[in-house]
C-alpha positions in Angstrom: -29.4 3.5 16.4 -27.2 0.8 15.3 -25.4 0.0 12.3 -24.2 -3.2 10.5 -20.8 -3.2 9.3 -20.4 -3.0 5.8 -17.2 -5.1 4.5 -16.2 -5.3 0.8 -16.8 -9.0 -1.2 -12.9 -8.3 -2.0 -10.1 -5.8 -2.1 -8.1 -5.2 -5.1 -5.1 -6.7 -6.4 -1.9 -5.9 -4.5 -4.2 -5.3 -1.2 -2.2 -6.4 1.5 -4.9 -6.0 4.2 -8.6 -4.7 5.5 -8.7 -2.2 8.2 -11.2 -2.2 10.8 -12.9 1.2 11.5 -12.8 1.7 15.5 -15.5 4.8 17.0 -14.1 7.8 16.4 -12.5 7.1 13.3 -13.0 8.9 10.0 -11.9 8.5 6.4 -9.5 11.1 6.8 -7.8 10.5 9.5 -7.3 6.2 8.4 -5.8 8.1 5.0 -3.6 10.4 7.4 -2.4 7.3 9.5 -1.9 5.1 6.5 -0.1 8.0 4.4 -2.2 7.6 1.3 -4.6 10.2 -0.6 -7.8 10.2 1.0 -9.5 10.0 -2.8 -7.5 6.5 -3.1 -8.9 5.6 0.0 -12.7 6.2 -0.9 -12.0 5.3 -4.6 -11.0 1.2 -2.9 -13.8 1.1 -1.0 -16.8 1.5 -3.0 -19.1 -0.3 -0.8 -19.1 2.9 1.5 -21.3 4.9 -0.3 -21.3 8.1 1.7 -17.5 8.6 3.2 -18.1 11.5 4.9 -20.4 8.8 7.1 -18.3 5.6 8.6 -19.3 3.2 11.1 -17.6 1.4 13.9 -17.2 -1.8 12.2 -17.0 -0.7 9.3 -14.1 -2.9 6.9 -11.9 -0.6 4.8 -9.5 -2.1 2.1 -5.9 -0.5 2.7 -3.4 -0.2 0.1 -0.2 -1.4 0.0 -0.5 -2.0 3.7 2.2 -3.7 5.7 1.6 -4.4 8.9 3.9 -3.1 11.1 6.1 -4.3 13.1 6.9 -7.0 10.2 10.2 -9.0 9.9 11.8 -10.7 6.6 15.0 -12.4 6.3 17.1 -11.4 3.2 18.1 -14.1 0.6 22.0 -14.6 -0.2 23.1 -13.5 -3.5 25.8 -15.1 -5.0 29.0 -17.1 -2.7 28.8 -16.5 1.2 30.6 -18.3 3.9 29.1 -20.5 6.1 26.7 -18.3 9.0 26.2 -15.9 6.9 22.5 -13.9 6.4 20.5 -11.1 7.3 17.5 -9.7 8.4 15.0 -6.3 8.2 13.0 -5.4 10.7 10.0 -2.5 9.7 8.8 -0.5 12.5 7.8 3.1 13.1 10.5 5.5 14.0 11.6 7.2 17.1 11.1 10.4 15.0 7.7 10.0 13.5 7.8 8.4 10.4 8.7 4.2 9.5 12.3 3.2 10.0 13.9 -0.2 8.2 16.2 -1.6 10.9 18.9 -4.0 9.3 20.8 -7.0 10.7 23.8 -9.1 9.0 26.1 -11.8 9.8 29.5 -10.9 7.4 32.5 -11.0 6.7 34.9 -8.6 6.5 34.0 -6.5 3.5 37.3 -7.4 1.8 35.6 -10.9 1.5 33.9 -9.7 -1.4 36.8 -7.8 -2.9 38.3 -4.0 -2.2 35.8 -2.7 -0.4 35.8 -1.6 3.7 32.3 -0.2 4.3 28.6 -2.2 4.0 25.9 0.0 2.7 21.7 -1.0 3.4 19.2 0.3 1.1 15.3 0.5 0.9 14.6 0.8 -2.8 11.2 2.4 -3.5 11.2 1.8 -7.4 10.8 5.1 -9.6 10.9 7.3 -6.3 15.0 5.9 -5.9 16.5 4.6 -2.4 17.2 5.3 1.1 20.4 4.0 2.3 22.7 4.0 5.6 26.4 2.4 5.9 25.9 -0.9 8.7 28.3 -0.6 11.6 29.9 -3.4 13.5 28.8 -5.1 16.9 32.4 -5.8 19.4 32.1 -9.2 18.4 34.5 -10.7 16.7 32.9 -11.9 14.1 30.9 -8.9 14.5 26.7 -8.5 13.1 26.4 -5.4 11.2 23.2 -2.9 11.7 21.6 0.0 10.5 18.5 1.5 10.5 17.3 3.6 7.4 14.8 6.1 9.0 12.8 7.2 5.9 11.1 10.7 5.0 7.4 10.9 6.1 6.4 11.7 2.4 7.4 8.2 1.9 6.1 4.9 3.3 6.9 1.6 3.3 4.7 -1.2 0.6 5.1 -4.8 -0.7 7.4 -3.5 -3.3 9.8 -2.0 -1.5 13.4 -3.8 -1.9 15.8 -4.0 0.5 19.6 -4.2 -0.1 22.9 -5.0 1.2 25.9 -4.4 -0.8 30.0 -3.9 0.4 31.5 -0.7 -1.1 34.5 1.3 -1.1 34.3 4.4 1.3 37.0 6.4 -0.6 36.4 5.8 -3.9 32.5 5.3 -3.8 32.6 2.5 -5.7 30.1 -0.4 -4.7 29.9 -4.0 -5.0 27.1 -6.8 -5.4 24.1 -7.2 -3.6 24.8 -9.7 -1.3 21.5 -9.6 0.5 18.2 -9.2 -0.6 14.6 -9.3 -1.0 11.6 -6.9 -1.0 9.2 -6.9 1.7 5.9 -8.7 0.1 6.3 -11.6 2.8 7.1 -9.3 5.5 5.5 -10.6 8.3 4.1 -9.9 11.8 7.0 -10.2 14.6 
């Protein structure tokens, strides 16, 4: 017997892409691999009537979907020397789960006043952030990297924030942002 795919006219607001259903597939395991409830899955895609029944074919709207691997650069905030920027890298993780791998060209963290350490963090509004102190490369001037590897109750959407900020490892205390931006560009790489 065969099927015609059934694709929605449109996907809500803040949709960030369709999903193809391959053979084998079922609702429930697209909702496992894209770590949202499977009732918000059916309840976005209305034009599968039965979800217990899915096609090959088949077009599902995905929430909040980012498609990973995806790259952004991070905008300077505020006075930077010349060379200076950054970049996050989303990916999954060595462990399971989606890890935010981040790259800077700095200064020294004095630059910016008494501070010795730079901290990166993935912001996931209400929920709070994930951080991770960068480390140096041998370079002189070195690039600084991290990579945040974040809880699988958690995952990665176009409103996520990223951060870099110098702060002071003894006394806590944290400085600026001095790189930034949230990841609703983030794109293929």
């Amino acid at each position: 017997m065969s099927y015609g795919s059934r694709v929605p006219v449109s996907c809500p607001v803040g949709f960030k892409g369709r999903y193809t259903v391959p053979p084998g597939d079922t609702m429930f395991m697209i909702a496992q691999m894209f770590r949202i409830p499977l009732d918000t899955l059916v309840r976005v895609n209305p034009h599968i009537t039965n979800p217990s029944i899915i096609y090959p074919g088949d077009v599902l709207c995905v929430p909040a979907l980012i498609t990973i691997p995806c790259c952004i650069a991070l905008n300077k905030i505020g006075r930077h020397p010349f060379g200076s920027g950054g970049v996050a890298f989303v990916n999954f993780g060595p462990r399971g789960g989606e890890v935010i791998s981040v790259m800077a060209t700095l200064p020294q963290q004095s630059y910016f006043g008494n501070f010795d350490i730079y901290i990166a963090t993935a912001f996931f509004g209400d929920f709070g952030g994930f951080g991770n102190q960068l480390f140096p490369t041998p370079e002189d001037p070195p690039t600084w990297a991290t990579r945040i590897e974040l809880p699988t109750i958690v995952s990665v959407s176009p409103e996520v924030q990223i951060a870099v900020q110098p702060s002071n490892s003894l006394t806590g205390v944290s400085g600026p942002i001095i790189l930034f931006n949230d990841l609703t560009s983030c794109v293929l790489c």
